[in-house]
C-alpha positions as CSV (number, residue, x, y, z in Angstrom):
1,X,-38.2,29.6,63.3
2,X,-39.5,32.3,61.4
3,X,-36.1,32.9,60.0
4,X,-36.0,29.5,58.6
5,X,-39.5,29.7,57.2
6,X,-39.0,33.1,55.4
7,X,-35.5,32.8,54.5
8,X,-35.8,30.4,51.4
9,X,-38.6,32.8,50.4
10,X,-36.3,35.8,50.7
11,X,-33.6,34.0,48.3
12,X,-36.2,32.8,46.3
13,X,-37.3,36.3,45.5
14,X,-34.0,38.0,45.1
15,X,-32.4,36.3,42.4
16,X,-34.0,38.6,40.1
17,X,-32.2,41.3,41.6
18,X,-29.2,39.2,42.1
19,X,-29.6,38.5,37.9
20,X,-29.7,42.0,37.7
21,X,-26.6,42.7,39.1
22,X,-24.6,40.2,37.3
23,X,-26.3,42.0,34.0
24,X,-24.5,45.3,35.0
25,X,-21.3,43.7,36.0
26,X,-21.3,41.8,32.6
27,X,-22.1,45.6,31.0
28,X,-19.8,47.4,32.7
29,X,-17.3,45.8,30.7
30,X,-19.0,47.0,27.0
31,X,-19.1,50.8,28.0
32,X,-21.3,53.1,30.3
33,X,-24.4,53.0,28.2
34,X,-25.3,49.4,28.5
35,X,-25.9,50.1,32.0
36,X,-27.9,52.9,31.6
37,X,-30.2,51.4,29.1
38,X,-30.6,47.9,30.5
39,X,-31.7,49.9,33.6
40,X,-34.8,51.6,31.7
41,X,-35.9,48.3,29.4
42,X,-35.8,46.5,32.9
43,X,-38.2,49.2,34.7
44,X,-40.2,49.2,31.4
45,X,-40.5,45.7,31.4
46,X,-41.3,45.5,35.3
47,X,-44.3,48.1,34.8
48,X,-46.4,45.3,33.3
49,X,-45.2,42.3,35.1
50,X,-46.1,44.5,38.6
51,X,-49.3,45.5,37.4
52,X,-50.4,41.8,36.0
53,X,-47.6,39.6,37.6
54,X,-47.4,40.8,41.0
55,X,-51.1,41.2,41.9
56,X,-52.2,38.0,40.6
57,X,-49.7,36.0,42.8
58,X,-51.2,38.3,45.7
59,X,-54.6,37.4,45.1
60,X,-53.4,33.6,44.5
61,X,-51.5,33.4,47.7
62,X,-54.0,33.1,50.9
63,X,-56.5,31.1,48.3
64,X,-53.7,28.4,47.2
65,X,-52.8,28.2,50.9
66,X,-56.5,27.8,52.2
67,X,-57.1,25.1,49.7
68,X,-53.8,23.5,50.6
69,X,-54.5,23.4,54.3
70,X,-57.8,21.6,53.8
71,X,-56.3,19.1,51.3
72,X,-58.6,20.2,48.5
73,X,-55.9,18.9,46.1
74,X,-58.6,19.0,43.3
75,X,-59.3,23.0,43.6
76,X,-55.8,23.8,44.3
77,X,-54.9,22.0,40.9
78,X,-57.5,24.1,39.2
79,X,-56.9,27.8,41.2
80,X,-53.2,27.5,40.3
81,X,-53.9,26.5,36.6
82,X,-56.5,29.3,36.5
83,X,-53.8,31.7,37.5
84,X,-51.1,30.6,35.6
85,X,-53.2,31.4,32.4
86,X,-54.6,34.7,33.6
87,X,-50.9,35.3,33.8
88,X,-50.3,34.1,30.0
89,X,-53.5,35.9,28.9
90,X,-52.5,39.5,30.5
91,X,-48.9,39.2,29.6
92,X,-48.4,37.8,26.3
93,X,-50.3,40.7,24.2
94,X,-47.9,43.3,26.4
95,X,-44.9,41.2,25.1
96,X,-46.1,41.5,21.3
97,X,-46.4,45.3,22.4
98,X,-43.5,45.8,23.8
99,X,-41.4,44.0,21.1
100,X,-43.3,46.0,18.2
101,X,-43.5,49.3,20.1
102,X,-39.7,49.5,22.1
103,X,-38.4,52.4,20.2
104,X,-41.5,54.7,19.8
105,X,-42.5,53.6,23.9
106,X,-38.8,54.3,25.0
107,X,-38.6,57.6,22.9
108,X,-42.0,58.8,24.7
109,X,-41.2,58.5,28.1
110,X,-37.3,59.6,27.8
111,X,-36.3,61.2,24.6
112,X,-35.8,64.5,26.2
113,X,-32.7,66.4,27.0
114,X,-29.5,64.6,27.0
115,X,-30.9,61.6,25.9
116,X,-31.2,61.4,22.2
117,X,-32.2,59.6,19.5
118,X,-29.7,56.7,20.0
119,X,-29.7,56.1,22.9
120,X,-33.2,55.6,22.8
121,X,-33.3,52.9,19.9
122,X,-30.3,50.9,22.3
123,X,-33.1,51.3,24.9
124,X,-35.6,49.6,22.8
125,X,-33.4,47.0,21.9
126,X,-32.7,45.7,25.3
127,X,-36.4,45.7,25.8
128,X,-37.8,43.7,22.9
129,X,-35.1,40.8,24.4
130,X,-36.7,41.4,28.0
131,X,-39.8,41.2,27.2
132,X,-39.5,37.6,25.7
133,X,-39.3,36.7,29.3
134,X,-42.5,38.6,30.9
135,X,-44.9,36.0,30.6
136,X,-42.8,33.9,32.5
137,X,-41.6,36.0,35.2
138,X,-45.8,36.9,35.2
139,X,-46.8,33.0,35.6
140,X,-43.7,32.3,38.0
141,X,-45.4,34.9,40.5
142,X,-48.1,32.3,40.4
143,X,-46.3,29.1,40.7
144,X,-44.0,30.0,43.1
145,X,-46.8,30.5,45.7
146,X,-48.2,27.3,45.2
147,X,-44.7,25.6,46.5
148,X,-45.0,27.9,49.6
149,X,-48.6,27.2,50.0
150,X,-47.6,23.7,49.9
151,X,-44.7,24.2,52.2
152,X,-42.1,23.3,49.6
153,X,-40.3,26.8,50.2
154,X,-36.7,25.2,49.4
155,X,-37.7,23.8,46.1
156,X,-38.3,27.7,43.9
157,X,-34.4,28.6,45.9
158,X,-33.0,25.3,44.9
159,X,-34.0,26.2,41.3
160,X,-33.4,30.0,41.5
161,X,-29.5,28.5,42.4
162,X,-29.6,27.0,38.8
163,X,-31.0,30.0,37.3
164,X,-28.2,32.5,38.4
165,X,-25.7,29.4,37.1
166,X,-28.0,29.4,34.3
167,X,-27.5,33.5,33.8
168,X,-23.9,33.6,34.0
169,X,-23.4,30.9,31.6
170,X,-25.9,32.7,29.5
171,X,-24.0,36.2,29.7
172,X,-20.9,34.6,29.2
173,X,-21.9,33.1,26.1
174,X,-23.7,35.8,24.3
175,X,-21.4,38.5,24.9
176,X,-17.8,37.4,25.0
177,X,-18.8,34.3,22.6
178,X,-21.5,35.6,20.3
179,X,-20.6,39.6,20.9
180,X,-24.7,40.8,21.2
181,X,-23.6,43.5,23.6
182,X,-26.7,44.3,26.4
183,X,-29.0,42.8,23.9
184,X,-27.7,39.7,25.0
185,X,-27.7,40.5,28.6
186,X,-31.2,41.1,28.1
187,X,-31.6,38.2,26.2
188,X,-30.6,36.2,28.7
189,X,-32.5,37.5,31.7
190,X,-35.8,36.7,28.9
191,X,-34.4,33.3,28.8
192,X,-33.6,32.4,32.3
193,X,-37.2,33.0,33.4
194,X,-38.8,31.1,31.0
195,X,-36.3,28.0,31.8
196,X,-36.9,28.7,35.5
197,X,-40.6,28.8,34.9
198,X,-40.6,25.2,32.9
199,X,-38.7,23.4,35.2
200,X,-41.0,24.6,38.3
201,X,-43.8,23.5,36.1
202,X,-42.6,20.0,36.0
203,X,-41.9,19.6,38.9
204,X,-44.8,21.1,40.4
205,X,-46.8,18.8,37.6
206,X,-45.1,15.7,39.4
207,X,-46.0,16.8,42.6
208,X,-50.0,17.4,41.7
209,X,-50.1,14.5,38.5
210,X,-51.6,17.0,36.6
211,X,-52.2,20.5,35.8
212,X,-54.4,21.3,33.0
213,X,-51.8,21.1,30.7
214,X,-54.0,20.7,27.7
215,X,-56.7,23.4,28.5
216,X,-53.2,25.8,29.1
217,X,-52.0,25.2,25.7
218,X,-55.3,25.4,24.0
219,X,-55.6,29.2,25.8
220,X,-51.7,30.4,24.5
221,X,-52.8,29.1,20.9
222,X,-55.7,31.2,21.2
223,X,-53.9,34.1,22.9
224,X,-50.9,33.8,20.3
225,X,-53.9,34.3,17.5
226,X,-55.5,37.3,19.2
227,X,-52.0,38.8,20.0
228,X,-50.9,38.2,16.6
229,X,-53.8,40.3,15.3
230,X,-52.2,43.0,17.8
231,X,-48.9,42.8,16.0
232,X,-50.7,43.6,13.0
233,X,-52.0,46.7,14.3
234,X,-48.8,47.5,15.6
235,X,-47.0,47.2,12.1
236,X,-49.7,48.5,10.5
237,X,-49.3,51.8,13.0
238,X,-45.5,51.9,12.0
239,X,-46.4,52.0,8.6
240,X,-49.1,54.8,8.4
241,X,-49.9,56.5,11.8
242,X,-46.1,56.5,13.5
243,X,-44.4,56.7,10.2
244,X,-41.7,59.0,10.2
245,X,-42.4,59.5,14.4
246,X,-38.7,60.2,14.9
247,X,-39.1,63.2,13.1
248,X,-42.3,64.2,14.6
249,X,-42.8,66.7,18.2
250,X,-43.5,65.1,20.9
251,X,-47.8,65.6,21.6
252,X,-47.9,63.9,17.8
253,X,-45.5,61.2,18.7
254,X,-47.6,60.8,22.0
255,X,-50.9,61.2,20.0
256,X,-49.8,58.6,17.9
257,X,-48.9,56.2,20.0
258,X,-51.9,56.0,22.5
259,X,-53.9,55.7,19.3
260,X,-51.9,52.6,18.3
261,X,-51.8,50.7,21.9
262,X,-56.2,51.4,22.1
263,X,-56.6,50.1,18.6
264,X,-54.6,47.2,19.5
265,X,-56.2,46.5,22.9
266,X,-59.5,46.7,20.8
267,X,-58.8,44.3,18.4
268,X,-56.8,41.9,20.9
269,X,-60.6,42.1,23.0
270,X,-62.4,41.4,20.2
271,X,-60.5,38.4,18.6
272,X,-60.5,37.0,22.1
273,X,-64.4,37.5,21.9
274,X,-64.2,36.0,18.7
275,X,-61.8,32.8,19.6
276,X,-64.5,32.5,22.9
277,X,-61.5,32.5,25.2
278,X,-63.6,31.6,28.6
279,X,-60.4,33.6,31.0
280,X,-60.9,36.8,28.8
281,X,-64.5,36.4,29.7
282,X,-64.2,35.8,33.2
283,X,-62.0,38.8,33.9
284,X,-64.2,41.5,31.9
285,X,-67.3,39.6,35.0
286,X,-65.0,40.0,37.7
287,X,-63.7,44.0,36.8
288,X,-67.5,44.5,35.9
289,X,-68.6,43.1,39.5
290,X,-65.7,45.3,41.3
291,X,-66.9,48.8,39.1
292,X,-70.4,48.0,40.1
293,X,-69.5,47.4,44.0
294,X,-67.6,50.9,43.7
295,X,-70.4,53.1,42.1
């Protein structure tokens, strides 16, 4: 019994990894680097997604299923919708990051040694194409649990069959049709999530009636604003504090690029201040609550 509970879970949960591997058996065929460096953009792009991703379907999980088992249909519409766009608002300024900060990020942590200088901007490149998919893989975390907390565990594996489909078809396409190389392999994992995350959507927007659609879209307008004042931090950086960072030692490069992700969390806070975006708001209450419970 608990097998048959559990095991649509399990499959649900492993097709990531299962994408994974058909990503390295798709770049095994362009050379021995793809691997290699769609193996650090995918632990780069994980670092955010288990940090945001991961602990908000934690903390969604025994709420979603309390409210389920009491029939609350009304709170359990809102909790989910709440999480799903704590999910968008943590996760979409780290995409703009990533994607404007891959090379000098990857060149940080593992420019050293053997690994040079180009290997480090093929790095990056994978990355920018993974991260298109992090918000999605963040709010999946999210919508997934509300299927299990409504005991509709076979509906996420049903659509996580489509997805692999969906990622060999994908692979196929963009690198023995359109020849992007592990960029497209990359581009492809991005794109899988985000189709598996819209179709669970709908479905789980048939199941409920409705899900706060409007008040979602009215935060990623408002996010994409703040975040796009991010990205012009970020060019800004490249074009005055990390210009010319290839050719700079490492504590300046390091410098440099702590500067540039602080400024840009400062301005991302402040335009969401500015835009009054209510989530931003009621995350800076709850972290101010926990810090005061610790001291």
């Amino acid at each position: 019994a608990v097998l048959g509970l559990m095991g649509p879970s399990v499959i649900a949960a492993s097709t990531t990894q299962f994408n994974v591997l058909i990503n390295s058996i798709f770049a095994s065929h362009l050379g021995d680097g793809p691997i290699f460096w769609l193996s650090i953009a995918f632990r780069l792009m994980q670092l955010p997604l288990g940090l945001f991703g991961v602990a908000l379907g934690t903390v969604t999980l025994p709420l979603l299923s309390r409210l389920a088992v009491s029939g609350e249909l009304g709170a359990f519409r809102g909790e989910l919708s709440r999480g799903m766009r704590l999910a968008f608002l943590l996760t979409i300024p780290c995409t703009v990051g990533l994607v404007m900060l891959a090379e000098p990020i990857v060149s940080v942590l593992y420019e050293h040694g053997r690994f040079d200088a180009h290997q480090a901007f093929e790095a990056a490149g994978a990355l920018r194409y993974y991260a298109i998919g992090l918000a999605g893989y963040a709010a999946l975390k999210v919508l997934v649990n509300a299927f299990y907390a409504l005991d509709q565990r076979r509906m996420p594996m049903y659509v996580s069959f489509a997805a692999v489909a969906l990622n060999l078809l994908l692979n196929w396409i963009f690198t023995r049709q359109l020849g992007w190389g592990h960029r497209g392999l990359a581009f492809s994992t991005g794109c899988v999530a985000t189709c598996n995350f819209l179709v669970l959507y709908a479905l789980m927007h048939r199941r409920l009636g409705r899900l706060e659609s409007r008040r979602m879209a009215t935060l990623i307008g408002k996010v994409a604003l703040a975040s796009a004042a991010l990205a012009l931090v970020c060019w800004s950086s490249q074009h005055w504090l990390l210009q010319g960072w290839a050719q700079q030692r490492f504590p300046a490069r390091l410098g440099g690029l702590l500067l540039t992700i602080a400024t840009g969390i400062v301005v991302f806070l402040g335009c969401g201040n500015l835009l009054r975006i209510e989530e931003l708001r009621e995350l800076a209450a709850a972290l101010g609550r926990r810090a005061h419970r610790a001291a």
